[in-house]
C-alpha positions as CSV (number, residue, x, y, z in Angstrom):
1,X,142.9,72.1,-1.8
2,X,146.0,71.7,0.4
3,X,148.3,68.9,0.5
4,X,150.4,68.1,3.5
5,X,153.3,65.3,3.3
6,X,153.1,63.5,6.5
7,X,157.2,62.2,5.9
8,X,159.1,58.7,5.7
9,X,159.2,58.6,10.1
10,X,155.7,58.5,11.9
11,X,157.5,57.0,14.8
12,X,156.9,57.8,18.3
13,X,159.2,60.3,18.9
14,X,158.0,62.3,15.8
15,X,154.0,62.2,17.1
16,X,154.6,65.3,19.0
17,X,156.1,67.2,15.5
18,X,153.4,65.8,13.6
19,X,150.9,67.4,16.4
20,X,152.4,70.8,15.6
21,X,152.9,70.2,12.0
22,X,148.9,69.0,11.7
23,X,147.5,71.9,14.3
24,X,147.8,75.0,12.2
25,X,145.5,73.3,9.8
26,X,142.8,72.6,12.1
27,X,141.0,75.6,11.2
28,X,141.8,75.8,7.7
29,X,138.2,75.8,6.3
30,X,139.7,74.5,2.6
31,X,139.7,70.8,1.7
32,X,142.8,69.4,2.5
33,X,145.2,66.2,1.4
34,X,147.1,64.3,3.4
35,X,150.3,62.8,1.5
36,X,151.5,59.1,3.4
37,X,153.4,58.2,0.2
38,X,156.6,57.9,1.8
39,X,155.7,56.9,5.2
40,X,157.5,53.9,5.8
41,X,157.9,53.8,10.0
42,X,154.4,54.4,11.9
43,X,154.0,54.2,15.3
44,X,150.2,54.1,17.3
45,X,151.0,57.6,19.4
46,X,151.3,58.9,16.0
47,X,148.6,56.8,14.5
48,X,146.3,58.5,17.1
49,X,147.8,62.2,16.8
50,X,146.1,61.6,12.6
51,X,142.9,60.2,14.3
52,X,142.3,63.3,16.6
53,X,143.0,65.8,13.5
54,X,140.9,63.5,10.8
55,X,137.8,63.6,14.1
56,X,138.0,66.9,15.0
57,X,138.2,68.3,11.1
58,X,134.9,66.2,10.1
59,X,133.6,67.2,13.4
60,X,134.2,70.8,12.4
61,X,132.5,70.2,8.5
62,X,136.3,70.5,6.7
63,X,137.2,67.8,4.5
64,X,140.2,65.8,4.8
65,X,141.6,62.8,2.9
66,X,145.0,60.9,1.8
67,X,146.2,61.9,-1.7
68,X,148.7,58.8,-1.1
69,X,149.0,56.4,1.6
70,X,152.4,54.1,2.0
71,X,151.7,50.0,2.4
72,X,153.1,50.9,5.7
73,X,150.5,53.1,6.6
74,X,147.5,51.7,5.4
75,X,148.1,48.3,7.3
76,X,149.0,49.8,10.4
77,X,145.6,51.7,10.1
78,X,143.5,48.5,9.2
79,X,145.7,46.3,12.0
80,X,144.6,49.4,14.9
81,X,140.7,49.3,13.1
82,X,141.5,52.8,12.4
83,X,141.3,52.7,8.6
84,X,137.8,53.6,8.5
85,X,138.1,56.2,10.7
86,X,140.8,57.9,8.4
87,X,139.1,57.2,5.2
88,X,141.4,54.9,4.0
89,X,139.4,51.7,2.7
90,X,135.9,50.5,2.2
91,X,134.3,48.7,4.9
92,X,133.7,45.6,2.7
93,X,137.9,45.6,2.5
94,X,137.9,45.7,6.3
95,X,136.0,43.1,6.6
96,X,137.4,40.8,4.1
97,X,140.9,41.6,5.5
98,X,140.0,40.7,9.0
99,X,138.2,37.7,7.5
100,X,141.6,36.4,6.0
101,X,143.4,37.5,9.3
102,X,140.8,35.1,11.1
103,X,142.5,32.2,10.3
């Protein structure tokens, strides 16, 4: 398995970096680990950039998860609805956090 550290910036004038930085591993048959420890700025262009590699890997039959995930991270993926779709909580979380958001 492969781990790749995503960085502290996920802003949206480093989605087009992480494009090139995520595409040479599109093909890469191997398992591989995303590292969002450290991300601490995350912006939806980039947010979508790690969508469109998660898809088109699991389309493709390679595995890819998050060996760490920031605070930062992880809400902006449950506040876009995108935290499923990147492996990065239960659906029973999703639904009790959008249950407390509710109110």
């Amino acid at each position: 398995m492969s781990i790749l550290t995503l960085g502290e910036d996920l802003g949206i004038e480093a989605s087009a970096e992480l494009k090139q930085i995520l595409s040479p591993h599109l093909e890469q048959a191997t398992a591989l680990s995303l590292d969002g420890g450290e991300v601490a700025r995350v912006h939806t262009a980039s947010m979508q950039v790690l969508c469109a590699f998660v898809r088109s890997r699991r389309e493709a039959g390679y595995a890819t998860d998050f060996s760490a995930c920031s605070d930062t991270l992880r809400n902006a993926a449950r506040t876009l609805g995108l935290a499923q779709t990147l492996g990065l909580s239960s659906p029973d979380h999703d639904k009790q956090a959008a249950t407390e958001n509710a109110a």
